[in-house]
N, C-alpha and C positions, 0 to 999 in steps of 0.2 A: 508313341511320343511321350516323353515326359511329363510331369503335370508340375507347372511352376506356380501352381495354385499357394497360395500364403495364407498363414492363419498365427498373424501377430499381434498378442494380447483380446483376441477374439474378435480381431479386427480382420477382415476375408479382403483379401485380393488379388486380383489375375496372376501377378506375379511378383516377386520380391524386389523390383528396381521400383523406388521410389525418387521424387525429386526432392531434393533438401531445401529448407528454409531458405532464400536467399533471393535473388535477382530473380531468376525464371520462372518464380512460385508468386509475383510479386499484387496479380490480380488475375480476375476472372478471364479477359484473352490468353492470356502465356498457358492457365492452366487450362484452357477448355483444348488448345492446341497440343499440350502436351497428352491430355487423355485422348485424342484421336489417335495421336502416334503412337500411343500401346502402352503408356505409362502405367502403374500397376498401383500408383500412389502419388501425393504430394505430401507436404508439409510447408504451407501457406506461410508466406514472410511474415516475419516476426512483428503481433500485432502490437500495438503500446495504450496506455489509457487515454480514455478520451479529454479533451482539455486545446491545449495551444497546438500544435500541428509540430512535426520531428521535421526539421528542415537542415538538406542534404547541401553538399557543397557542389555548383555548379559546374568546377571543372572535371580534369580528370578523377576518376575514381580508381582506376584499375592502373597496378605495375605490375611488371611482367618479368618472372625469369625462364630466358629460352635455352634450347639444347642447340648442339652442333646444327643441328637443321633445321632453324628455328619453332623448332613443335616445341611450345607449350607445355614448361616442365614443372611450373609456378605460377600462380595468381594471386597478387597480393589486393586487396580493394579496402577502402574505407567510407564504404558508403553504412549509412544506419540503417536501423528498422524501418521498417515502412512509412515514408510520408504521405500517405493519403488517411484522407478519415476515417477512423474506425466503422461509423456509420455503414460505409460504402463500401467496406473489405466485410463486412457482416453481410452485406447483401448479395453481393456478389461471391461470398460462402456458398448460401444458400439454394443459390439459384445453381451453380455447380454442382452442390450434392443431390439437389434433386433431377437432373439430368444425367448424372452419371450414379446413381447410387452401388454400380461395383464397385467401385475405385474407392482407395483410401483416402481418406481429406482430414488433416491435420492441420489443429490451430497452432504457430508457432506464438506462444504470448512472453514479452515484458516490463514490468510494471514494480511501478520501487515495492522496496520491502517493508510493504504494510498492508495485515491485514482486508482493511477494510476496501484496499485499489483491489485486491483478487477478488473478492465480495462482489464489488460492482463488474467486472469484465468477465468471471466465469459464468454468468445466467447468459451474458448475452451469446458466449460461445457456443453454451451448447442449443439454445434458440435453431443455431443452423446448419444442425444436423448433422455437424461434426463429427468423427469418430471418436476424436481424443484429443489432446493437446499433450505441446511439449514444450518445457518450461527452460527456456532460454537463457543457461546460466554460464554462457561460453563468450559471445561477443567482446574481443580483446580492445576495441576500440570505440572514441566517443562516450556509449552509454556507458562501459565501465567507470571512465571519469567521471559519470555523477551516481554512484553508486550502484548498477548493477548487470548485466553480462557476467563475464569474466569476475569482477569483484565477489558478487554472491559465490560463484564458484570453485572461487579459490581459499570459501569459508563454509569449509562441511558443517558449522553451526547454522544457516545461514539455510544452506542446503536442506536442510532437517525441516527447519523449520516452514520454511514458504511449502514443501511438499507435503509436509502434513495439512497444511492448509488448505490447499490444495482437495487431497482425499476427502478431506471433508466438506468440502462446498460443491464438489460435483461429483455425478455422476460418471463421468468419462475416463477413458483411461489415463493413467499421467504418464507423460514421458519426461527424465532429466536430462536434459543437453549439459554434458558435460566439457568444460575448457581442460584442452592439454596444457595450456600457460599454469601447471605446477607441477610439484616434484612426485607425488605420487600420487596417482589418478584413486587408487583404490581405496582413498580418504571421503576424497567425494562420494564416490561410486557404495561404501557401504553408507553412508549418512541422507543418500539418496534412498538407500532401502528401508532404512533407520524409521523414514519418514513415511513409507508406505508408497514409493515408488510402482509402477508396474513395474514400469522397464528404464532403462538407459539407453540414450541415443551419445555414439562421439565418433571421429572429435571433431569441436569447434576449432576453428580456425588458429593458427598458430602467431601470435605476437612477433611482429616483422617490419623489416624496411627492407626492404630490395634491390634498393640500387639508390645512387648519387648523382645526378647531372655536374659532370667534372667542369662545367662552362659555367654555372650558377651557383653551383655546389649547395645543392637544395634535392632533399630527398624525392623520392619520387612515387607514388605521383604529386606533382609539384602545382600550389595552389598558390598565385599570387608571388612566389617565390619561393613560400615556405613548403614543409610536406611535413607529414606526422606517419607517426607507427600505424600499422595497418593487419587488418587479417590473413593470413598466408593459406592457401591450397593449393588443387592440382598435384599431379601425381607424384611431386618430388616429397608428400606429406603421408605417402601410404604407409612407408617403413613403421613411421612412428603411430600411426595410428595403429597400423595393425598390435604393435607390443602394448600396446595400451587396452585395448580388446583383450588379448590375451589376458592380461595379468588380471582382470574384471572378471574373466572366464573362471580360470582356474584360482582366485579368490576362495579360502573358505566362504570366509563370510559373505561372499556376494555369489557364490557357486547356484546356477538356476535363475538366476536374474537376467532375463530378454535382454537382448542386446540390439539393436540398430546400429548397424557397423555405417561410419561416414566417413571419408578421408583420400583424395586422389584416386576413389575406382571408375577406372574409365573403359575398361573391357569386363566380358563374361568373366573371362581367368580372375580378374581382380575380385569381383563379387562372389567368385566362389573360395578364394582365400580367405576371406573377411566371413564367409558363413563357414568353413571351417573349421575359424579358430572362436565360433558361439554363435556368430548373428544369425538372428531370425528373417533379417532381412538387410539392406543395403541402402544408402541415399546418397544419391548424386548430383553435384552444380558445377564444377568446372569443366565434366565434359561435354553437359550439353549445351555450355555458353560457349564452347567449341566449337561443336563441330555440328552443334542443334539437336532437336528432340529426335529427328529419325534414328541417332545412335542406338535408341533402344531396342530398336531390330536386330541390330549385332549381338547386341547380349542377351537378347531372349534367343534367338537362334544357334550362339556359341553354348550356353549353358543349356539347355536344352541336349544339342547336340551330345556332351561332354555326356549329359547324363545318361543318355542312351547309352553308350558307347561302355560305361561304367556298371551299367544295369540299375541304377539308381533310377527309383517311380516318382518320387517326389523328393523337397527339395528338404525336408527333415530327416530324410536319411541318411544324408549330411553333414547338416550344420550339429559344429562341434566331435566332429570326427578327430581335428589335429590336439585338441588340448588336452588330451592325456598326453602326448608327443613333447608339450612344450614345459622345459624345467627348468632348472638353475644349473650353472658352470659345472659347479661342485657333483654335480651327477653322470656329467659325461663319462662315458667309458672311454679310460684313455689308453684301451690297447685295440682300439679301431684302426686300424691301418691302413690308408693308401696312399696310394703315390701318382703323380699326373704322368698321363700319356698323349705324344701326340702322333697326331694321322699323318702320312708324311705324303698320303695322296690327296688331303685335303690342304696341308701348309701351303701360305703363299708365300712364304720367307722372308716376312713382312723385317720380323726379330723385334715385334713389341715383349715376344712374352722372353724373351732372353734379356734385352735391356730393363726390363720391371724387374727380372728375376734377378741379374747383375748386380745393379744398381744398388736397387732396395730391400733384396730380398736375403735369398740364404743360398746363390752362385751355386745354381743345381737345374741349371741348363746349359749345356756345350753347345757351343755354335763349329759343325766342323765344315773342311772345303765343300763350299759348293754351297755354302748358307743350309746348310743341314743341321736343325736342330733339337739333340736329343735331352734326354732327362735323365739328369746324373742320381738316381736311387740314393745313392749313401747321401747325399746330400738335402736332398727334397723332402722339405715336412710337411707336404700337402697342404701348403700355406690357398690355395687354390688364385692366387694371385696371376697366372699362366693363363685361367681357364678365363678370367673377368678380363684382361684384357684384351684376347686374341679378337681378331674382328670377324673369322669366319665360325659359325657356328658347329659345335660337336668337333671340333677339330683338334682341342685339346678337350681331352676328359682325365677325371679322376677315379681310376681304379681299384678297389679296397681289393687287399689282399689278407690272406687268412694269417693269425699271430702261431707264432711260432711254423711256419713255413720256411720252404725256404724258395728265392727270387731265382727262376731256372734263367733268367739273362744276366743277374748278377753274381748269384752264387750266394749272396749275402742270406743269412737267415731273418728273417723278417719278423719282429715281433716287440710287443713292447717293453717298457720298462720293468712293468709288473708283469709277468705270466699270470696272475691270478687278481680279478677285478675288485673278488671279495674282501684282499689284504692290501688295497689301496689305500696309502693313506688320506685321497680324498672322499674315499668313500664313506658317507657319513655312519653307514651300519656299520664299518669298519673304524670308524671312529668311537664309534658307541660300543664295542666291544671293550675297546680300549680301555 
């Protein structure tokens, strides 16, 4: 069997599925229930300084965008950081880590930006035995409007500074939560290192509204009538998270910097994507407000599985495999060639991938008698538009065929523009010859 054992920032845990800051992590029941069911980690909701109480809004919290069958492709919420007293989320820290002392326990902390609020809240953190904390600089909603979440995050000065602050008042490791609400993460992400970061955790939640009650015409979730911008997740948030990992990964400047991959992973496959492309580990909250904590069985037994199967012993054998894989436009070789095939004894003759091909594409599928349809070569730029739409799976694939060949069903010789990749004009060494 594989060993899913983790060792992130010399923090040990059973396995690399943590639960992420957020509703499930919110007090000691949620978390003591999640470490029975095999959770390998938390990261405790995000605590705030002690003072007047963070008071949430009573109605709905959560909207929701669904798929064809309504699973759960979106989660939009605007609820804040934790209102319960810090007091009481410190003791019920406590009492958590000393019951389960494998498991990971992470303080989520937010607190304005001054000095002396970090001063008072990091003694009491590590009092309970914490492993580390992770500084909350993502939250696109509420707190951002009074200066911090998202705000600090979206000011790698801002960044610098609270995490040096940080290294220096404790002991524990620091983690930066970073906000994808701007345009290049990897501003953050080195001003986090800038500052003596361990690691980086993302992404936070994405700036959203998700839908309108056409009857009230009041966003939603709608409070009284009104509704405001809110945090978006769930799986339809993976794409973007994962390209944003990536470009932290392969980062000069942040190249070797831990990553905590966060963002719509709701299976084994997803969590091994995200350690892939750098993370050390993985945190999850919209799937187990789904579908509950037992999900973690699936993905320690899918990755696991996978690993066996790969001959992979451990889970660093791994992470960061893809991002030597991942480049810029400008590097593709563009005398790769294929062209899409399809199964003619798996087609149901539906004719999506002929009307997408028709329609909008580049008219390089024939529909002939009998609803028989093939792939006209001269015409097909392996736009892979055929293969995303078909609804049965493997039924249309794409073929890479070798350059300068020639097509023994067409006749056509098959090859690119350029015979030679070296005297591409996109090629930048061939540019640089130039």
């Amino acid at each position: 069997m594989a060993d899913l054992t983790t060792d992130f920032l010399g923090i040990r845990s059973p396995n690399p599925f943590w639960l992420a800051s957020a509703p499930p992590t919110d007090k000691e029941y949620n978390v003591r229930r999640a470490f029975d069911a095999g959770w390998g980690g938390v990261v405790w909701k995000t605590l705030g300084e002690e003072g007047p109480p963070v008071v949430n809004v009573n109605g709905p919290r959560y909207g929701a965008i669904y798929g064809a069958d309504r699973r759960l492709l979106g989660l939009n919420n605007i609820e804040l950081i934790t209102d319960r007293p810090l007091e009481v989320n410190l003791r019920e820290m406590k009492a958590v880590k000393r019951d389960y002392p494998d498991r990971a326990l992470i303080a989520s902390i937010m607190v304005p930006c001054e000095e002396e609020a970090w001063r008072k809240i990091l003694p009491l953190v590590e009092e309970t035995g914490a492993d580390g904390i992770e500084l909350n600089c993502g939250c696109p909603h509420g707190m951002s409007e009074r200066g911090m979440g998202s705000a600090v995050g979206q000011a790698p000065d801002l960044i610098e500074m609270i995490t040096r602050w940080c290294k220096q008042m404790t002991r524990m490791p620091v983690i930066v939560k970073l906000t994808p609400n701007i345009t290049d993460v990897r501003g953050p992400a080195r001003a986090a290192k800038a500052g003596g970061a361990d690691a980086v955790s993302l992404i936070n939640t994405i700036n959203s509204i998700t839908s309108v009650d056409l009857d009230n015409f009041s966003p939603q979730p709608t409070i009284d009538g009104k509704g405001t911008h809110g945090g978006y997740c769930g799986p339809a948030v993976k794409p973007i998270a994962m390209n944003m990992v990536a470009e932290i990964a392969r980062d000069a400047e942040t190249h070797g910097l831990p990553i905590s991959g966060i963002g719509g992973i709701t299976t084994w496959r997803d969590a091994a994507e995200f350690m892939a492309l750098g993370c050390g580990n993985v945190q999850v909250c919209t799937a187990a407000m789904t579908y509950g904590f037992k999900i973690v069985d699936e993905m320690k037994r899918g990755l696991s599985g996978w690993m066996d199967e790969k001959g992979y012993a451990s889970v660093s054998d791994f992470v960061g495999r893809a991002v030597p894989n991942v480049t810029d436009w400008q590097y593709l070789n563009l005398n790769y060639v294929t062209k899409a095939r399809i199964d003619q004894d798996l087609c149901i003759k539906c004719g999506r991938c002929y009307a997408a091909c028709e329609d909008t594409s580049h008219q390089a599928i024939a529909m002939k008698p009998g609803r028989v349809f093939e792939v006209k070569d001269d015409e097909c730029v392996a736009c892979n538009l055929c293969v995303d739409v078909c609804p049965v799976e493997d039924c249309i694939t794409m073929t890479e065929l070798d350059a300068g060949t020639v097509d023994e069903r067409t006749g056509r010789v098959v090859e690119g523009e350029y015979a030679n990749w070296t005297t591409h004009p996109n090629n930048p060494s061939a540019q640089a010859a130039e």
